[in-house]
MOPAC internal coordinates of N, CA, C and O (Angstrom, degrees):
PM7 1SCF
backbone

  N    0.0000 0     0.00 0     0.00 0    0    0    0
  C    1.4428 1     0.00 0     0.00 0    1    0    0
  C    1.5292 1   107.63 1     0.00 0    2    1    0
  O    1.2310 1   127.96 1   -45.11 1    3    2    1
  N    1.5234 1   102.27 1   134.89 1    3    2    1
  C    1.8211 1    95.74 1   179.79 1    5    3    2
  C    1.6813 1    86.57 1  -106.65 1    6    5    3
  O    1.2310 1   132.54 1   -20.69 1    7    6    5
  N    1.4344 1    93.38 1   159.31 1    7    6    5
  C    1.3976 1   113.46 1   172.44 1    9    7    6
  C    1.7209 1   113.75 1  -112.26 1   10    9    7
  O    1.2310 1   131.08 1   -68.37 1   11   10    9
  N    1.6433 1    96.23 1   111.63 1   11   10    9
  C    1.8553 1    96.52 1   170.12 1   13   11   10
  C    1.3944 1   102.86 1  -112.46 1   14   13   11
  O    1.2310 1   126.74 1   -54.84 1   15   14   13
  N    0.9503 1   104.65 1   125.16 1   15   14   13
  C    1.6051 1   120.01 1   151.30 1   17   15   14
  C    1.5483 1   116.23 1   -54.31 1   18   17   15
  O    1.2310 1   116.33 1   -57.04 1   19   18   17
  N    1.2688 1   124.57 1   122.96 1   19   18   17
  C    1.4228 1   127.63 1   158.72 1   21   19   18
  C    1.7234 1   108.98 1  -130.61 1   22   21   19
  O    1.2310 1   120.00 1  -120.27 1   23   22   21
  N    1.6845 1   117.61 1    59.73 1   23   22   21
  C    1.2284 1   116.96 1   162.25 1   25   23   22
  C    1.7204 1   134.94 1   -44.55 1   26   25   23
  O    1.2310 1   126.75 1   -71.48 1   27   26   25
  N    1.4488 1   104.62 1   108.52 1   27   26   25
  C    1.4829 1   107.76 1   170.77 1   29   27   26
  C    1.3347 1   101.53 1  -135.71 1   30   29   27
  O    1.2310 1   125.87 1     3.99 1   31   30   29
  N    1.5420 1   106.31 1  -176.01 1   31   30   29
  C    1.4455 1   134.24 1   163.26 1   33   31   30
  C    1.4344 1   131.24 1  -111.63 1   34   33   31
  O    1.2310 1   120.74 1   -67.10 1   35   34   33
  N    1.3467 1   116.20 1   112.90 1   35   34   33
  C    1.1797 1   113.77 1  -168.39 1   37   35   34
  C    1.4735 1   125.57 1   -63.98 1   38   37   35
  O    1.2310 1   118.55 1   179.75 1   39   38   37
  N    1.4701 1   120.37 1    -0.25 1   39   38   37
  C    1.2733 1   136.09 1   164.18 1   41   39   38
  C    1.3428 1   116.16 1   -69.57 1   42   41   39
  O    1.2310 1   122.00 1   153.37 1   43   42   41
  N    1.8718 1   113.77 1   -26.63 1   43   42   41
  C    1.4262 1   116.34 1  -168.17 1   45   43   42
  C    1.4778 1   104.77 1  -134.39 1   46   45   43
  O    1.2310 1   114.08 1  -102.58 1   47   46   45
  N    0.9942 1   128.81 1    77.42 1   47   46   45
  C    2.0901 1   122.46 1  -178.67 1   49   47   46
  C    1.2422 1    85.38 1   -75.75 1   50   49   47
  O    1.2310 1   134.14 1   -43.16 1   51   50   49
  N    1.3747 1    90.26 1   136.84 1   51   50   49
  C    1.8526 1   105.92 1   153.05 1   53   51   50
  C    0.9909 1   116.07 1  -130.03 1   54   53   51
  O    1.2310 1   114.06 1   -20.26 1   55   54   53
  N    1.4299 1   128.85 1   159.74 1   55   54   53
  C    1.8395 1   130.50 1  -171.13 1   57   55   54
  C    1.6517 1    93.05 1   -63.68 1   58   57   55
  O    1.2310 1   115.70 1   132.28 1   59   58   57
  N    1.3643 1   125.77 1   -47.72 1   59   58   57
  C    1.3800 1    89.65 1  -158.15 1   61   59   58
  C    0.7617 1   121.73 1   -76.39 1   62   61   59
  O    1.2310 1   108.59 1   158.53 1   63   62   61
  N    1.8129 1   138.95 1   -21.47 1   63   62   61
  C    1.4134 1   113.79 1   148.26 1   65   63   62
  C    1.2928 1   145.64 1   -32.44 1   66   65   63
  O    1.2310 1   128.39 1   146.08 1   67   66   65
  N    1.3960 1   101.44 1   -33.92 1   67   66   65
  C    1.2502 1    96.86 1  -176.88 1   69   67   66
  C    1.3830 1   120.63 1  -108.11 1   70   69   67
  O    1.2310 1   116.15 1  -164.74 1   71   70   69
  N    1.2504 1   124.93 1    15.26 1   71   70   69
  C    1.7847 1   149.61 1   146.32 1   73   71   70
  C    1.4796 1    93.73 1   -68.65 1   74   73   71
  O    1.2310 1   110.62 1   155.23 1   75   74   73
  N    1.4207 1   135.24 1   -24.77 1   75   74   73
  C    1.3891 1    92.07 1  -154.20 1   77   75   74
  C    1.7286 1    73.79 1  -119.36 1   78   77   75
  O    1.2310 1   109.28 1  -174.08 1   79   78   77
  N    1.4132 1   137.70 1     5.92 1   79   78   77
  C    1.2701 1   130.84 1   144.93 1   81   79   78
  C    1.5687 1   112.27 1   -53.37 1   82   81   79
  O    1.2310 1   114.99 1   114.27 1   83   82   81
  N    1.3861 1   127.11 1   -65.73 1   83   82   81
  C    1.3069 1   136.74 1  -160.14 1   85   83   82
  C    1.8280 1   101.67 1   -75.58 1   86   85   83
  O    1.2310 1   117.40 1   156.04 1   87   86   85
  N    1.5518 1   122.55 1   -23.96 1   87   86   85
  C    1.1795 1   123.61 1   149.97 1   89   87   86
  C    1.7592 1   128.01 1   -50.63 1   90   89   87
  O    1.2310 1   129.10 1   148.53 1   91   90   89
  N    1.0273 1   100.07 1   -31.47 1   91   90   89
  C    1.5410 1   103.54 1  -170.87 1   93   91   90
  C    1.2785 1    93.97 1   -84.91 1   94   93   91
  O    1.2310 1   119.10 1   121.16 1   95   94   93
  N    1.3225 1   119.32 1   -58.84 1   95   94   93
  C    1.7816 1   120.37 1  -170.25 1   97   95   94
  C    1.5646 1   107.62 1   -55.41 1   98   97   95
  O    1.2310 1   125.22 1   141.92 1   99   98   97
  N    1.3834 1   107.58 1   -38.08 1   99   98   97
  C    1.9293 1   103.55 1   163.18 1  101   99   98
  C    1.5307 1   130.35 1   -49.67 1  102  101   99
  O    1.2310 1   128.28 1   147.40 1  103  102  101
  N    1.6019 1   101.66 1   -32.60 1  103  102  101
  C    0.8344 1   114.42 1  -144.33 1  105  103  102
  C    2.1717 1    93.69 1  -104.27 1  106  105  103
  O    1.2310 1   128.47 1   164.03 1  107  106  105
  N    1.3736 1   101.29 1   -15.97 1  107  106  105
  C    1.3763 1   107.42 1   156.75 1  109  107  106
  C    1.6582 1   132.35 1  -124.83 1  110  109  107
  O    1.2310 1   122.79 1  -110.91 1  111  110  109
  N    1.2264 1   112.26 1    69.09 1  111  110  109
  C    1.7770 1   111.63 1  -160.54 1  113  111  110
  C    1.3586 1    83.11 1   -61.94 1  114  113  111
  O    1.2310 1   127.76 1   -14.28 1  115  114  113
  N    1.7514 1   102.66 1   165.72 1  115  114  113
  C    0.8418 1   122.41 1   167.34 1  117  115  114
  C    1.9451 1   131.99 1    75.73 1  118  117  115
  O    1.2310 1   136.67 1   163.79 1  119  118  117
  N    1.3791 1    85.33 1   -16.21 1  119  118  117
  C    1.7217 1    91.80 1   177.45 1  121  119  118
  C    1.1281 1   108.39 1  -108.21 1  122  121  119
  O    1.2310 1   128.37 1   -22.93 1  123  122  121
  N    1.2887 1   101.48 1   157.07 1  123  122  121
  C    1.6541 1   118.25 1   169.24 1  125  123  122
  C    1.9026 1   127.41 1   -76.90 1  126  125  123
  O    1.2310 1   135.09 1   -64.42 1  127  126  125
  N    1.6098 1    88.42 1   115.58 1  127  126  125
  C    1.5986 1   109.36 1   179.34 1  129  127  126
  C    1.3167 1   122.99 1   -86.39 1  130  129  127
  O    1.2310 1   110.28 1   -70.50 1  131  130  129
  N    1.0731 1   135.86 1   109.50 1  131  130  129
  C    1.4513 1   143.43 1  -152.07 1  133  131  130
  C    1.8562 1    91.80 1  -108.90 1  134  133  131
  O    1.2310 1   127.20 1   -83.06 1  135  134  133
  N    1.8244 1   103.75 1    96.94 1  135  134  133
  C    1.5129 1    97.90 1  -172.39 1  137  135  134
  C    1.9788 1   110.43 1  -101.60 1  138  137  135
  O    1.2310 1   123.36 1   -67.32 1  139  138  137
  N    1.4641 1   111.16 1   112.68 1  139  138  137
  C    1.3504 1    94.44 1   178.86 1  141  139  138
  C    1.5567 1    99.79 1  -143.97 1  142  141  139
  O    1.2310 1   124.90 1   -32.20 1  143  142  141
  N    1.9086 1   108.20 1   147.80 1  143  142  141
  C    1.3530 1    92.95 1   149.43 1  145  143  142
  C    1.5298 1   110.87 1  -135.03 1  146  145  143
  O    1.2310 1   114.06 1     3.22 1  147  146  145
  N    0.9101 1   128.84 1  -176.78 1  147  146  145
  C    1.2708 1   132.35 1   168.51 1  149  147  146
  C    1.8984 1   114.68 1    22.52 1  150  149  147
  O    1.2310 1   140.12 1    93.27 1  151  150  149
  N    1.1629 1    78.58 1   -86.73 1  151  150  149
  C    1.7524 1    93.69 1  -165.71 1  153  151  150
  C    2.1175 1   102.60 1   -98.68 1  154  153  151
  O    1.2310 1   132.30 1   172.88 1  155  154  153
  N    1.1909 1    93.86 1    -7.12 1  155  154  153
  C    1.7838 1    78.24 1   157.26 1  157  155  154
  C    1.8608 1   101.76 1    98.31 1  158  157  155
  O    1.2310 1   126.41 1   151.80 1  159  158  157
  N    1.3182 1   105.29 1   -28.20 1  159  158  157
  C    1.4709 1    92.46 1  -153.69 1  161  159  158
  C    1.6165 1   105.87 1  -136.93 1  162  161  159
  O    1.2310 1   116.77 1   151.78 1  163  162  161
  N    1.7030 1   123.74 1   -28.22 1  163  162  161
  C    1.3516 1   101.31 1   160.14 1  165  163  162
  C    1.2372 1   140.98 1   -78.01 1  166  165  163
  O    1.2310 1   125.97 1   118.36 1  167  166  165
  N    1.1976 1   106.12 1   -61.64 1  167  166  165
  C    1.4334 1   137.49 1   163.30 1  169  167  166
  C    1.8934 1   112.93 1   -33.10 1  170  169  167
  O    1.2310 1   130.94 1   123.22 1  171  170  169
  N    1.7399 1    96.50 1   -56.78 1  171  170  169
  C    1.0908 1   102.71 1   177.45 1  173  171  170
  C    1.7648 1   120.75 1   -58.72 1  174  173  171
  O    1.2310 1   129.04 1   129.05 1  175  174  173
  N    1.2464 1   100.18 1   -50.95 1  175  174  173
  C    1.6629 1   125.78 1   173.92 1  177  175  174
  C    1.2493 1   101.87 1   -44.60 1  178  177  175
  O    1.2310 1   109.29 1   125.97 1  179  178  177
  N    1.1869 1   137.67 1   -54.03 1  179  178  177
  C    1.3974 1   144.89 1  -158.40 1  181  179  178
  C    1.6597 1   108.08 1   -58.84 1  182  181  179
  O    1.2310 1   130.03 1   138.18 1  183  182  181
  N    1.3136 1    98.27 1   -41.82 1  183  182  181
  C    1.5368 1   130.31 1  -148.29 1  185  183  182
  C    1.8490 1   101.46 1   -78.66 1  186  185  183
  O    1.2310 1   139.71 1   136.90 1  187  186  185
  N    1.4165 1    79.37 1   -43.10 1  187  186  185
  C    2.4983 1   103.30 1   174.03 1  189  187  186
  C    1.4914 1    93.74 1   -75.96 1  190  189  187
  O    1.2310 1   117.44 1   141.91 1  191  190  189
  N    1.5531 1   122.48 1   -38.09 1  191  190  189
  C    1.0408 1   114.44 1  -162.24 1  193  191  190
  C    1.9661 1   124.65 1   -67.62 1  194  193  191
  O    1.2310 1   140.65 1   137.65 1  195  194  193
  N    1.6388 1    77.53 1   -42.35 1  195  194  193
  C    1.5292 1   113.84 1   171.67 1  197  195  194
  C    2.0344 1   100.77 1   -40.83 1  198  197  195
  O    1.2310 1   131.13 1    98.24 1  199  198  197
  N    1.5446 1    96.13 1   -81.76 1  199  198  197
  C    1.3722 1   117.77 1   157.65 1  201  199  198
  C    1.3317 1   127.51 1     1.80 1  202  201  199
  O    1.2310 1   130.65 1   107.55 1  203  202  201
  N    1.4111 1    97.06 1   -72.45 1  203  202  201
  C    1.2571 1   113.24 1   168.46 1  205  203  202
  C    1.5810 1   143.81 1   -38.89 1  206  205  203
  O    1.2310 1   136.54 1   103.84 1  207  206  205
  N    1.5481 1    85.57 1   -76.16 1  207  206  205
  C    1.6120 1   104.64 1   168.24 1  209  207  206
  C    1.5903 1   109.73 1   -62.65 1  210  209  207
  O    1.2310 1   113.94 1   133.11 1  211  210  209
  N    1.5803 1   129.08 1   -46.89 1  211  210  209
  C    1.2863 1   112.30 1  -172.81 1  213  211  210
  C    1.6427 1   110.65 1   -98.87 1  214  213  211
  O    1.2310 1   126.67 1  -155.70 1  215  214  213
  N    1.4088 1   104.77 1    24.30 1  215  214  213
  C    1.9575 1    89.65 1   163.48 1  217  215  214
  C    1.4445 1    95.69 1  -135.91 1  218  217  215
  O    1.2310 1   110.08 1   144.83 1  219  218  217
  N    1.5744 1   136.22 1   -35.17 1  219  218  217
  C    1.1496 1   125.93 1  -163.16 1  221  219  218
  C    1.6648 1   108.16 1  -104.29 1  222  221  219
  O    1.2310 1   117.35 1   179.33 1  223  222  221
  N    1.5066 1   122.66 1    -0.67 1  223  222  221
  C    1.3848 1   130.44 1   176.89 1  225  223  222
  C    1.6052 1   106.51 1    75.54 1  226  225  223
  O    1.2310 1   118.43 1  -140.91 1  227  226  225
  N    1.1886 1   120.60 1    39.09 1  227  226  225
  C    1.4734 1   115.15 1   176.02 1  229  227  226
  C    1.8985 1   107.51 1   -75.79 1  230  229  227
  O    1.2310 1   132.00 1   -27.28 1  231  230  229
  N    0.6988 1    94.42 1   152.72 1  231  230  229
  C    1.8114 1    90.75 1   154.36 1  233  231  230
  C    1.7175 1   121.40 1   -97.79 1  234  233  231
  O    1.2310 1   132.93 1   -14.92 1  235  234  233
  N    1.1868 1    92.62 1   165.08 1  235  234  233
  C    1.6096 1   114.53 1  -174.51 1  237  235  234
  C    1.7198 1   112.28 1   -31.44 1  238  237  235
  O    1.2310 1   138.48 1   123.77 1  239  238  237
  N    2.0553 1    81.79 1   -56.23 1  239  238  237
  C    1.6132 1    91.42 1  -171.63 1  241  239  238
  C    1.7425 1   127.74 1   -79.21 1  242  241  239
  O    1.2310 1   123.58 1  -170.86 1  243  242  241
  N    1.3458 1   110.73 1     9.14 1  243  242  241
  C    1.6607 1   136.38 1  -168.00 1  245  243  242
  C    1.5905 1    85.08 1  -113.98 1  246  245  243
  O    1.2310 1   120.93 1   112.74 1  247  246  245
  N    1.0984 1   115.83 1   -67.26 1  247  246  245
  C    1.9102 1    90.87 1  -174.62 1  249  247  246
  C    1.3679 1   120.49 1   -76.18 1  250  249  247
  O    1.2310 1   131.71 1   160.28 1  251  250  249
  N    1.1994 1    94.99 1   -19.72 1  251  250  249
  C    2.2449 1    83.70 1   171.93 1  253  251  250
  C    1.5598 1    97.11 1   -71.82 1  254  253  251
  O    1.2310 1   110.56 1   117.92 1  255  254  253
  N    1.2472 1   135.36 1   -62.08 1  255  254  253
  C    1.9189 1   122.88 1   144.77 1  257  255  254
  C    1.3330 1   107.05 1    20.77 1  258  257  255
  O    1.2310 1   129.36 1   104.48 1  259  258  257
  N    1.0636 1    99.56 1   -75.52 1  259  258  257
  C    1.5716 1   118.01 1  -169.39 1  261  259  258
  C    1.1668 1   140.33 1   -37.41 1  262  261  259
  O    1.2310 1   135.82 1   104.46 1  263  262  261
  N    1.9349 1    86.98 1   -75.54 1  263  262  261
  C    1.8246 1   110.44 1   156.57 1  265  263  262
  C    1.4370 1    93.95 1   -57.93 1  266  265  263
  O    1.2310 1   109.91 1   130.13 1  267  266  265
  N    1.1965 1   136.54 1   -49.87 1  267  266  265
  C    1.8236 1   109.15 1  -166.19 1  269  267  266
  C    1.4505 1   115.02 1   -43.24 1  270  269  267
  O    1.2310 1   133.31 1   134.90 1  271  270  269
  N    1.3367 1    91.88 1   -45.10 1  271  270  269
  C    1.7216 1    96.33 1  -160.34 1  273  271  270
  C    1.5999 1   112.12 1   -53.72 1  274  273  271
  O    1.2310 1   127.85 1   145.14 1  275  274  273
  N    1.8242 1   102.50 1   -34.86 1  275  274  273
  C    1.6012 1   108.36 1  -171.17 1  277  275  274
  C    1.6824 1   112.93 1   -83.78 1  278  277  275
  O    1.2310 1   125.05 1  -172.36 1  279  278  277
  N    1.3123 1   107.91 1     7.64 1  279  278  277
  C    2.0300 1   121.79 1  -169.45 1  281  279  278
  C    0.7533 1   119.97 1    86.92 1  282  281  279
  O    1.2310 1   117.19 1  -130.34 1  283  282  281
  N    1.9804 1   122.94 1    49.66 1  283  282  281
  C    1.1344 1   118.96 1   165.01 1  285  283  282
  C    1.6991 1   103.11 1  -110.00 1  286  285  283
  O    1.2310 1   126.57 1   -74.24 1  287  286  285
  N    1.6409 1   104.97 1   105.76 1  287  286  285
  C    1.5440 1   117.63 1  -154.13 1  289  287  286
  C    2.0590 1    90.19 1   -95.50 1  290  289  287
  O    1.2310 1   138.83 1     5.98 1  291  290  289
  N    1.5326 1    81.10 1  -174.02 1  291  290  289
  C    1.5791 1   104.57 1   168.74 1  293  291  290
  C    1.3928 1   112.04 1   -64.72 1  294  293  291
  O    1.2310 1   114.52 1   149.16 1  295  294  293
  N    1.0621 1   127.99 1   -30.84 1  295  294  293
  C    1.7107 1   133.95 1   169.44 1  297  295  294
  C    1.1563 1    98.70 1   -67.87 1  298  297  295
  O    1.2310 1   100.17 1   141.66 1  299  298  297
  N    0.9761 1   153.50 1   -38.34 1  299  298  297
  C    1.5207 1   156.45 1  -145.43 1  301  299  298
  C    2.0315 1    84.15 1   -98.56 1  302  301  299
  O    1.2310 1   114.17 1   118.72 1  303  302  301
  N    1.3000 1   128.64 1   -61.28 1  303  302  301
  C    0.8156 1   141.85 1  -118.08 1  305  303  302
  C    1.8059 1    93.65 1   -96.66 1  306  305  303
  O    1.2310 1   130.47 1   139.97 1  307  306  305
  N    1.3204 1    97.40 1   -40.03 1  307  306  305
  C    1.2074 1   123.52 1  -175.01 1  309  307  306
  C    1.5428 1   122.11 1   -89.39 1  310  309  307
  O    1.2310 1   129.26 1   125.49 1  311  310  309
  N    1.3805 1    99.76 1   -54.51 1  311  310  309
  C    1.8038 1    99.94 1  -160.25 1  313  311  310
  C    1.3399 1    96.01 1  -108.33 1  314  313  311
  O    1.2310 1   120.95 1   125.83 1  315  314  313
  N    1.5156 1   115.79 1   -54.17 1  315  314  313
  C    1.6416 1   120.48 1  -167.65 1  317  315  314
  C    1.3442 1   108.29 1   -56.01 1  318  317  315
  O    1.2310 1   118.39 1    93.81 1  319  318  317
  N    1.2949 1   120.68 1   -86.19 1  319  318  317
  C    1.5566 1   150.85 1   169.10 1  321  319  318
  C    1.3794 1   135.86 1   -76.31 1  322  321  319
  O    1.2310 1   119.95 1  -151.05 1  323  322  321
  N    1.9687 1   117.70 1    28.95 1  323  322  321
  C    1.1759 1    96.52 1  -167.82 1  325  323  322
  C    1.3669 1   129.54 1   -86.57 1  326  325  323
  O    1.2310 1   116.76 1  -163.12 1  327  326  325
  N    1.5647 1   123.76 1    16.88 1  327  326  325
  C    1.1945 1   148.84 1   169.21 1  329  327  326
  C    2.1915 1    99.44 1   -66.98 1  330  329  327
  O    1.2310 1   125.86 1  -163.39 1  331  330  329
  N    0.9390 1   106.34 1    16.61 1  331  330  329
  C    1.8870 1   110.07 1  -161.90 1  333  331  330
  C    1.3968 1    83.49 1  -109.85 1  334  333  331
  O    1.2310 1   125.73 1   113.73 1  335  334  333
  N    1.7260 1   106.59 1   -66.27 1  335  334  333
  C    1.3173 1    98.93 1  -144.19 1  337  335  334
  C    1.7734 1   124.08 1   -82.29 1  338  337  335
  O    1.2310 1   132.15 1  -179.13 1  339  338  337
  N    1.8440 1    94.15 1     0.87 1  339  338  337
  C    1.3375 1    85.21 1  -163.41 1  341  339  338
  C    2.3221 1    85.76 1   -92.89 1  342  341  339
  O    1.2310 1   132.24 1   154.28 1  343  342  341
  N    1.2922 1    93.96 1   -25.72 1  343  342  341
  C    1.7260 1    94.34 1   179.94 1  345  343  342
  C    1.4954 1   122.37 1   -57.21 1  346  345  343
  O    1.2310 1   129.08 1   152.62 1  347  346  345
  N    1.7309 1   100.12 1   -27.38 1  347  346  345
  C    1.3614 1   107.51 1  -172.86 1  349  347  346
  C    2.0872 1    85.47 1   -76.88 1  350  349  347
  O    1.2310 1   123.11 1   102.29 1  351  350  349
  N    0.9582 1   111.65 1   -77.71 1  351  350  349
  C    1.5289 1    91.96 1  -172.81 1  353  351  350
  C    1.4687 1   128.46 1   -23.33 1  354  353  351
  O    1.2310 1   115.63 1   134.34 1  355  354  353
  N    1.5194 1   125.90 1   -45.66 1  355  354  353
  C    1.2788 1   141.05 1  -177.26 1  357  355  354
  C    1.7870 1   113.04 1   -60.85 1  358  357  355
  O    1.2310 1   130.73 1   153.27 1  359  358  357
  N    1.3399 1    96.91 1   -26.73 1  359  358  357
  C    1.5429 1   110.09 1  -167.90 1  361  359  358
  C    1.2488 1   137.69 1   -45.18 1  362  361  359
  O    1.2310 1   133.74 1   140.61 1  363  362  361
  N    1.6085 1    91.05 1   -39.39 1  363  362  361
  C    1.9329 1   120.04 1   159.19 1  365  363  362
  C    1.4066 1   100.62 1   -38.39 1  366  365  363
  O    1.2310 1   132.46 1   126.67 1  367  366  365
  N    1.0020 1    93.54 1   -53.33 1  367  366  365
  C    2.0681 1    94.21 1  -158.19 1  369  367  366
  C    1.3068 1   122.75 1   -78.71 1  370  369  367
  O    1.2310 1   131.13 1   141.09 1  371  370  369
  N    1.3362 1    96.12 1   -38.91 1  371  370  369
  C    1.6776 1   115.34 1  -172.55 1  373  371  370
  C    1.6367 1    93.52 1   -83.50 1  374  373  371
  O    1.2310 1   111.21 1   133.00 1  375  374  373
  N    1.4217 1   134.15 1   -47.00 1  375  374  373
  C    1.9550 1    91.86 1   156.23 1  377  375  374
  C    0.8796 1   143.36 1   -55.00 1  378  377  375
  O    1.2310 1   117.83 1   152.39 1  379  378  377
  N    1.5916 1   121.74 1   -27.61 1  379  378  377
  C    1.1816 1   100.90 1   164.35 1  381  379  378
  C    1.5855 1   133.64 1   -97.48 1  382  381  379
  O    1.2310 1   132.36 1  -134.24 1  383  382  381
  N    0.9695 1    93.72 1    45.76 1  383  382  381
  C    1.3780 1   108.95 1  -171.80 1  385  383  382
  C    1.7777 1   124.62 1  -147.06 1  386  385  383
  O    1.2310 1   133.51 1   175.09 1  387  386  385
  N    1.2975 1    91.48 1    -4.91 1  387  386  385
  C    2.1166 1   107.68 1  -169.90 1  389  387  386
  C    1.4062 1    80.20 1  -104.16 1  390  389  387
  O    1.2310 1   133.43 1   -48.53 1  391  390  389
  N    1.7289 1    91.65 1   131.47 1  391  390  389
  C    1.5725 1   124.80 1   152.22 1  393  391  390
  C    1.8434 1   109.17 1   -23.10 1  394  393  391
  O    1.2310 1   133.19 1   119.59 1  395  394  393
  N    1.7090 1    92.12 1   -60.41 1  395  394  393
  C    1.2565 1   100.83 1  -154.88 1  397  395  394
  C    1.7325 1   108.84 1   -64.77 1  398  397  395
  O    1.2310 1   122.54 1   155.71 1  399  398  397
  N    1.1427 1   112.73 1   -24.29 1  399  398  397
  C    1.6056 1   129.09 1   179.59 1  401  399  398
  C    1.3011 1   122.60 1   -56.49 1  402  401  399
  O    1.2310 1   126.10 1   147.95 1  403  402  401
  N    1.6253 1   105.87 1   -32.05 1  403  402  401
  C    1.5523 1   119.24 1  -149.14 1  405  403  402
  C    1.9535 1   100.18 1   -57.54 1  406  405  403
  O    1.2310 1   120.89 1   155.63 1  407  406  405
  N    0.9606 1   115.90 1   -24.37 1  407  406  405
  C    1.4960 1   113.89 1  -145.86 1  409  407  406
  C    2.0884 1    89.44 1   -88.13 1  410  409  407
  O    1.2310 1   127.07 1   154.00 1  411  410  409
  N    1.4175 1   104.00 1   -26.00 1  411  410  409
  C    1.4937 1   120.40 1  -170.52 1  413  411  410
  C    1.3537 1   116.37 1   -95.32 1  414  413  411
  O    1.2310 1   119.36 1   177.16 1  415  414  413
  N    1.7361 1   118.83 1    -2.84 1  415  414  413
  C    1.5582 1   121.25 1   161.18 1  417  415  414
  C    1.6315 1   115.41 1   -58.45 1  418  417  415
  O    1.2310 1   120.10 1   180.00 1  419  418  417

């Protein structure tokens, strides 16, 4: 198992973290990604969520679904992380449309 660091804050997502998440997974088809941070379920969620919508075409409202199911609650949504939920909605757009994306259309 290799270990990458992709340090953020769940108060602040920015594309290039998460370009250079969806970079790495390009950059290894086929293997197994072991996704965790801290507490298991925002950060991490965000990250499947990310995933989601820009490789498998989910929408916004099917992967926040998602993270619910794994404990990404109203605390999460609200108090902890609410810098998540309004980015995860925006996300559609802002790939196709962020600098940082261009290389991952």
């Amino acid at each position: 198992m290799q270990y990458v660091p992709l340090p953020w804050h769940c108060w602040f997502p920015r594309d290039k973290t998460f370009a250079q998440f969806l970079t790495l997974l390009r950059k290894n088809p086929g293997k197994k990604v072991f996704v965790h941070c801290r507490l298991g379920d925002d950060r991490t969620g965000m990250m499947i969520a990310i995933y989601r919508m820009a490789k498998e075409g989910w929408s916004a409202e099917k992967a926040e679904k998602e993270m619910e199911k794994f404990g990404f609650t109203f605390a999460h949504r609200r108090v902890i992380c609410p810098g998540l939920l309004s980015y995860e909605h925006k996300f559609p757009q802002r790939f196709k449309s962020s600098p940082e994306f261009r290389h991952l259309r």
